[in-house]
NUDRENPA-761954 format. One record per residue (C-alpha): z, x, y; residue number from 1; residue in three letters. Coordinates in nm, 4 decimals, decimal comma, always signed. Layout:
N
site Z->Z X->X Y->Y kolmar->NUM mimi->Ala
...
This chain:
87
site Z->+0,0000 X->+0,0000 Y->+0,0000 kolmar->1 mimi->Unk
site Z->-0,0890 X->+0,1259 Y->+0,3725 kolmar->2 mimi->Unk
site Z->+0,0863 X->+0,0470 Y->+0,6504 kolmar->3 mimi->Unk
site Z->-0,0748 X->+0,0683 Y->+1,0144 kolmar->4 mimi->Unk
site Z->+0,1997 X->+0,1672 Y->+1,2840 kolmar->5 mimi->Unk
site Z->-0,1483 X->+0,1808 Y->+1,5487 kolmar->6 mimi->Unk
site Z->+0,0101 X->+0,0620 Y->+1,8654 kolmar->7 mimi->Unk
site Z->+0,3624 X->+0,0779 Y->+1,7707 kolmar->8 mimi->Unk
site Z->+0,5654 X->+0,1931 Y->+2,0289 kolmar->9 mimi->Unk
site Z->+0,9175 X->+0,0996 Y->+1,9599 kolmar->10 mimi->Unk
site Z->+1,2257 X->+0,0705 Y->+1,6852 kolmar->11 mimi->Unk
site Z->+1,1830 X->-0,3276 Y->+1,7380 kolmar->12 mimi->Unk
site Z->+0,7937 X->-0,2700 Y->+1,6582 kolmar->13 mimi->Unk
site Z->+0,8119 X->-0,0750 Y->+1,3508 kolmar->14 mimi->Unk
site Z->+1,0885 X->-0,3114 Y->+1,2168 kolmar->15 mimi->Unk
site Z->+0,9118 X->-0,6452 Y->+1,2431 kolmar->16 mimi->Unk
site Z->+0,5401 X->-0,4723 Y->+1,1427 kolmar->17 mimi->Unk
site Z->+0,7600 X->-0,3662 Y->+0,7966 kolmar->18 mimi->Unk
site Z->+0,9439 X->-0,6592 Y->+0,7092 kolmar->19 mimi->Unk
site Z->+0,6246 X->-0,8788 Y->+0,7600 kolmar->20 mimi->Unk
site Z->+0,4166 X->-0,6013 Y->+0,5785 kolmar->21 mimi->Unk
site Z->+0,6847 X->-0,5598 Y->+0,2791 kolmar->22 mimi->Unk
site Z->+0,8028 X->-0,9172 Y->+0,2945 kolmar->23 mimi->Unk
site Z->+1,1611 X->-0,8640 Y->+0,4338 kolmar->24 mimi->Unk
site Z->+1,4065 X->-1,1457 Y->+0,4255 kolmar->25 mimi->Unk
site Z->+1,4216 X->-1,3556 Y->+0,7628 kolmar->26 mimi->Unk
site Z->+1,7883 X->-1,2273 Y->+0,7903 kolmar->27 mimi->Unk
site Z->+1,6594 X->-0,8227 Y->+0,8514 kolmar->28 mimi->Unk
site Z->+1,7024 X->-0,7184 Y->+1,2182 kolmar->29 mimi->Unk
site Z->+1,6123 X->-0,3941 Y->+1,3645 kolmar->30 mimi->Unk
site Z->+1,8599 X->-0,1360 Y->+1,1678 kolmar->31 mimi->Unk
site Z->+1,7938 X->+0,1665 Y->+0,9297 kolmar->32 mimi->Unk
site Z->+2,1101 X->+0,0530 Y->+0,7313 kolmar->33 mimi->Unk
site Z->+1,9091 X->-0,2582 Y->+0,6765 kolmar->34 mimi->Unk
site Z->+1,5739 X->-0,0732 Y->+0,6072 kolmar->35 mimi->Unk
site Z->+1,7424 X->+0,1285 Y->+0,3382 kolmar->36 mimi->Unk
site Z->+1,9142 X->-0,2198 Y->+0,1430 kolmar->37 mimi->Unk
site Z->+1,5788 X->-0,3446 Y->+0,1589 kolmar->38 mimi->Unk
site Z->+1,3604 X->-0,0648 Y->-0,0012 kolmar->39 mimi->Unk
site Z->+1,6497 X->-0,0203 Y->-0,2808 kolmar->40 mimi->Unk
site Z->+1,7749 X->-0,3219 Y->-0,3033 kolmar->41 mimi->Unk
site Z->+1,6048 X->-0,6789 Y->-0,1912 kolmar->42 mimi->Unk
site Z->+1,2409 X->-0,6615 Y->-0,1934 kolmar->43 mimi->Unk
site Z->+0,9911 X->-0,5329 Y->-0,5007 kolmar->44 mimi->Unk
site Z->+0,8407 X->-0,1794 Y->-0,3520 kolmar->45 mimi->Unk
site Z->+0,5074 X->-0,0605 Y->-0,4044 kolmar->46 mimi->Unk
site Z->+0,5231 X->+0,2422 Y->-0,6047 kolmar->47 mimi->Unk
site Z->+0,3031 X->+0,4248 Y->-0,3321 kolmar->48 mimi->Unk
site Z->+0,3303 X->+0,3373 Y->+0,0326 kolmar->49 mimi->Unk
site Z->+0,1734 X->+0,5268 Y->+0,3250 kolmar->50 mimi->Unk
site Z->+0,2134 X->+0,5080 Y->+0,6818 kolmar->51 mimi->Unk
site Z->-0,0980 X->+0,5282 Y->+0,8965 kolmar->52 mimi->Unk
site Z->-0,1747 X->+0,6053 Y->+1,2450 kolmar->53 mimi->Unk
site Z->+0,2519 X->+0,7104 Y->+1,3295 kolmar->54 mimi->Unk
site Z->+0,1887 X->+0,9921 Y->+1,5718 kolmar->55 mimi->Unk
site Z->+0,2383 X->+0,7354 Y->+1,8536 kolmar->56 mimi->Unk
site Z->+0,5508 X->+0,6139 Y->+1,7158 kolmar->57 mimi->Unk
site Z->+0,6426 X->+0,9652 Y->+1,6532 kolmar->58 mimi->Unk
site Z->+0,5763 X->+1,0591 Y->+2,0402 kolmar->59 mimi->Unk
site Z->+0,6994 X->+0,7553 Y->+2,1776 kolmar->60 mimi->Unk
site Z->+1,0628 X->+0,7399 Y->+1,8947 kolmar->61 mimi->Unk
site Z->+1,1160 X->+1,0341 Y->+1,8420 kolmar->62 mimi->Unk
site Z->+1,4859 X->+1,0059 Y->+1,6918 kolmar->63 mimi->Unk
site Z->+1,3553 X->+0,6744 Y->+1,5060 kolmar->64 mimi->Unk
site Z->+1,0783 X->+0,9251 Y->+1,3187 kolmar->65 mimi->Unk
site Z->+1,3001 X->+1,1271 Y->+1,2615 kolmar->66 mimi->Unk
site Z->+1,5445 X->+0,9068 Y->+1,1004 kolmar->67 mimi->Unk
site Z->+1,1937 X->+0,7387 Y->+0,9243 kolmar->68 mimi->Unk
site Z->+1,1285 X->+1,0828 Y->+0,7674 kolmar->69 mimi->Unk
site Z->+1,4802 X->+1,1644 Y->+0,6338 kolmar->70 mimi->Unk
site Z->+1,4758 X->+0,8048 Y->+0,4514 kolmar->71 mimi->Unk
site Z->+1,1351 X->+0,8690 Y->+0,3282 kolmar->72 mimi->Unk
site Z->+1,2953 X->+1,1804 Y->+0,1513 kolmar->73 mimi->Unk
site Z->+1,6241 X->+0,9949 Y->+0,0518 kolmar->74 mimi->Unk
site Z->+1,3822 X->+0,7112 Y->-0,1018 kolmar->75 mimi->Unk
site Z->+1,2018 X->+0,9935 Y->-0,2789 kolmar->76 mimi->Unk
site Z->+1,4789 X->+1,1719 Y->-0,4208 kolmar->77 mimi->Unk
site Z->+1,6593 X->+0,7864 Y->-0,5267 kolmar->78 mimi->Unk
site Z->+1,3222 X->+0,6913 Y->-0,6744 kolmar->79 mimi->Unk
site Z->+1,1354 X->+0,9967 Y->-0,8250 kolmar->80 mimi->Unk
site Z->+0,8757 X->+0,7540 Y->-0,8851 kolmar->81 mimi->Unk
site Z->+0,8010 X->+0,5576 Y->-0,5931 kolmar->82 mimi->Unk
site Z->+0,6854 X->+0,7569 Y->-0,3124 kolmar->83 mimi->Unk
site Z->+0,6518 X->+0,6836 Y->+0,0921 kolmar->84 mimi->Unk
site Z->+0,4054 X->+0,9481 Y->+0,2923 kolmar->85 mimi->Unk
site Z->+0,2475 X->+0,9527 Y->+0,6070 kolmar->86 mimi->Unk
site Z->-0,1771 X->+1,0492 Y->+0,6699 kolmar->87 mimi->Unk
């Protein structure tokens, strides 16, 4: 599964575009802590999921990349066999 952060400019952004994209429940707001329950916990993840087009979001959120990257790695080493990247 891709995911297109084009155009996303904010922690708000990212947070809605993913729980629409990986069908969230209604109750997730805009919190890593709830990010993290979802991926291991609530929703079925694909076992490959890519983020395109996040150099904006990266220039723009800088600590929110950040924090996306070290839960990428935490997913990874949780899950050997599911895998989050970014092209």
């Amino acid at each position: 599964m891709t995911i297109d952060l084009s155009g996303i400019t904010s922690k708000p952004a990212f947070h809605e575009l993913v729980k629409r994209e990986l069908g969230f429940p209604e109750w997730y707001g805009v919190s890593w802590d709830a990010f993290w329950d979802c991926i291991v916990a609530v929703v079925q993840m694909p076992p490959q999921l890519t983020f395109i087009n996040w150099q904006e979001f990266d220039q723009t959120c800088p600590k929110d990349m950040g924090i996306l990257r070290q839960v990428m790695q935490d997913y990874e080493a949780y899950r050997p066999t599911y895998h989050m990247t970014l092209a």
